[in-house]
MIDOSE-1310 file (N, C-alpha, C; in nm, 2 decimals, decimal comma, always signed):
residues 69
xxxx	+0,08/-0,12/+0,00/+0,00/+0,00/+0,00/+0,09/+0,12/+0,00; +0,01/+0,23/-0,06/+0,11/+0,33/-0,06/+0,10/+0,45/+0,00; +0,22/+0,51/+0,08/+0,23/+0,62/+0,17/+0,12/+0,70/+0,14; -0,02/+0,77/+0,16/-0,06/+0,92/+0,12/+0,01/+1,05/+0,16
xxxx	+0,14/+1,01/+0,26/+0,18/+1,17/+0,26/+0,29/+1,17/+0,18; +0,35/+1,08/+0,11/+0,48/+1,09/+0,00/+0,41/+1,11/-0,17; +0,43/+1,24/-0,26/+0,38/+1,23/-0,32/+0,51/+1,27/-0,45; +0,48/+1,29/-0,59/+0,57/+1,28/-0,70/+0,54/+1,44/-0,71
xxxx	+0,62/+1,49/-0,70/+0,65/+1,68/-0,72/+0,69/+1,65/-0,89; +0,59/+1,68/-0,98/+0,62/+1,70/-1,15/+0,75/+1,81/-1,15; +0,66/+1,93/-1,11/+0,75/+2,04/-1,07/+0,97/+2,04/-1,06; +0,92/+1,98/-0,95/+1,09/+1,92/-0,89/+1,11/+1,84/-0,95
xxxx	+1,06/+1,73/-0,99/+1,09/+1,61/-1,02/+1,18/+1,52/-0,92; +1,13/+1,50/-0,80/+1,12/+1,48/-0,65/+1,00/+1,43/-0,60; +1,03/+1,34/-0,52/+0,97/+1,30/-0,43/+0,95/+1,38/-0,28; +0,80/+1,42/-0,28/+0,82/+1,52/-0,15/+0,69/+1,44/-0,01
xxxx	+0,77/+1,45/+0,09/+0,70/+1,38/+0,23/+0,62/+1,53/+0,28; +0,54/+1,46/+0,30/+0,41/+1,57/+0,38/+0,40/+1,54/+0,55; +0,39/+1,63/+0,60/+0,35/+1,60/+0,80/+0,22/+1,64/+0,75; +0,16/+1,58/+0,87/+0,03/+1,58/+0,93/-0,08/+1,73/+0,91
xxxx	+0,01/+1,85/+0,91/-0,05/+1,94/+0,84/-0,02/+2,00/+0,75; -0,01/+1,91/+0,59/+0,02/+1,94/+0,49/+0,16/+2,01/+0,45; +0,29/+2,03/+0,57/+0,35/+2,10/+0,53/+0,46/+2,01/+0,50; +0,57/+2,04/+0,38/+0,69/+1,96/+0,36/+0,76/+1,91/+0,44
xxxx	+0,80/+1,81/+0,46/+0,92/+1,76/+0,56/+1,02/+1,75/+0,51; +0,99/+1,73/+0,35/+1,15/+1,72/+0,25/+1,12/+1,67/+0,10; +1,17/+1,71/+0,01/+1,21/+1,64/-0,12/+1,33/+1,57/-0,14; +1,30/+1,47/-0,19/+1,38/+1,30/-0,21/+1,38/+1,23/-0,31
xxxx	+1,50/+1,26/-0,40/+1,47/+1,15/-0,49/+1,44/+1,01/-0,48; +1,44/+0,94/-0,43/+1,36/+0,83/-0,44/+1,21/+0,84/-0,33; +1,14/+0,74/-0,40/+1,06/+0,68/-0,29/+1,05/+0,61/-0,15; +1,21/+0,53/-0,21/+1,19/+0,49/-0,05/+1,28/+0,56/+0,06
xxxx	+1,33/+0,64/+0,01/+1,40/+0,78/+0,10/+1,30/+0,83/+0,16; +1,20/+0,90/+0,08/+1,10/+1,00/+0,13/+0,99/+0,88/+0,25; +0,99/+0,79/+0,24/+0,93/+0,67/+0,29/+1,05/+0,63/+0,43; +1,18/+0,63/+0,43/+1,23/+0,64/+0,55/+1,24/+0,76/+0,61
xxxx	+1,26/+0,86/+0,56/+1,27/+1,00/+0,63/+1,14/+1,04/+0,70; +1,00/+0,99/+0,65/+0,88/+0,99/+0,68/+0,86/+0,91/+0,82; +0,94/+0,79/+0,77/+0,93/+0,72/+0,90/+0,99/+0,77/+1,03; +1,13/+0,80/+1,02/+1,17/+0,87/+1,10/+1,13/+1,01/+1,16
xxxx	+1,07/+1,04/+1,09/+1,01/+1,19/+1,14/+0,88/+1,13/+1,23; +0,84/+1,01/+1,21/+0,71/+0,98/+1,26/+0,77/+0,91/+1,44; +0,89/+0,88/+1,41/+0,92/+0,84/+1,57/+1,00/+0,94/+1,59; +1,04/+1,04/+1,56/+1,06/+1,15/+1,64/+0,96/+1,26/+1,70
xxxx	+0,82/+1,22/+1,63/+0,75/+1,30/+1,71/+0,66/+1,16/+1,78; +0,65/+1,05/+1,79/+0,61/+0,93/+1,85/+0,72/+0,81/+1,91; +0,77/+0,86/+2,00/+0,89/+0,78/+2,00/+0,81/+0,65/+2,08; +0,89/+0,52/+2,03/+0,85/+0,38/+2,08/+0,85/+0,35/+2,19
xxxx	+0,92/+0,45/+2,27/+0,92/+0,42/+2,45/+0,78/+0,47/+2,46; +0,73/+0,58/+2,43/+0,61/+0,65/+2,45/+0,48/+0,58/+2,40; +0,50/+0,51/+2,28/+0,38/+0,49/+2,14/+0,44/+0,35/+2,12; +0,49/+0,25/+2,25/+0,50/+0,07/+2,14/+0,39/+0,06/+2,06
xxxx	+0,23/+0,08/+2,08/+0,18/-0,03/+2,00/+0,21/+0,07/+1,85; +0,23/+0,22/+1,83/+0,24/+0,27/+1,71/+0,42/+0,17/+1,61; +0,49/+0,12/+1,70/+0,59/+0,08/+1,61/+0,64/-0,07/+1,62; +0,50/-0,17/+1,66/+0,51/-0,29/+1,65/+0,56/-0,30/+1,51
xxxx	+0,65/-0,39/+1,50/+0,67/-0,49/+1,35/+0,80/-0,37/+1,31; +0,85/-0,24/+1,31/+0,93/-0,16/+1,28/+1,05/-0,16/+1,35; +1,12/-0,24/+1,40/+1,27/-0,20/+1,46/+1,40/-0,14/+1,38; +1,36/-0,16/+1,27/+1,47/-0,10/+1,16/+1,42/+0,10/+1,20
xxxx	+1,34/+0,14/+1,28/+1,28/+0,29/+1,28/+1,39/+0,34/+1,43; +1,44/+0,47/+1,37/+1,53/+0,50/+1,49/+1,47/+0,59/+1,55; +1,51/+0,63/+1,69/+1,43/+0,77/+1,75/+1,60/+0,82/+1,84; +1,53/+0,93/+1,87/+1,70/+1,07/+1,89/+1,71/+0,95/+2,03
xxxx	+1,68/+0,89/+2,09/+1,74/+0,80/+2,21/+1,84/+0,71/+2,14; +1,85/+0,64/+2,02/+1,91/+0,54/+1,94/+2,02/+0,60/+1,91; +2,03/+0,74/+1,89/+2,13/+0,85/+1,80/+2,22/+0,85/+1,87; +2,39/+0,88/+1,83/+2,47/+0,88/+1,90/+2,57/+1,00/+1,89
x	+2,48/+1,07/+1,79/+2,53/+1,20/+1,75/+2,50/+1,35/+1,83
C-alpha cells in the first residue's frame, strides 16, 4: 500500500513527504528515502518508549534515544 503523505512533485521532479498538516518535511529523490525520512520523522514525534503499539513490527525505525550524534 502506498504512503498518502509521499507524493511525485512533477515540478521538482522529486519526491516530496508531507507531515500531518500538509506542510513539507523534504524532497527525495527516491521513494523509499522519502518513505524512511517519513518514518523517522514519525518516531521523532512518536517515540517507541512513549507509542510501542504505534511501532510494533518496525525495529529498523530510529528515534534521537538510538542516535549517537
Amino acid at each position: 500500500m502506498s504512503n498518502p503523505n509521499i507524493e511525485w512533485d512533477s515540478g521538482k521532479e522529486m519526491f516530496i513527504a508531507w507531515d500531518e498538516a500538509c506542510m513539507p518535511i523534504g524532497y527525495y529523490d527516491t521513494r523509499e528515502e522519502a518513505e524512511r525520512e517519513f518514518e523517522e520523522y514519525c518516531a521523532h514525534l512518536f517515540p517507541p518508549s512513549e507509542y510501542p503499539e504505534m511501532h510494533k513490527g518496525k525495529s529498523d525505525v530510529r528515534n534521537d534515544s538510538d542516535r549517537s550524534d
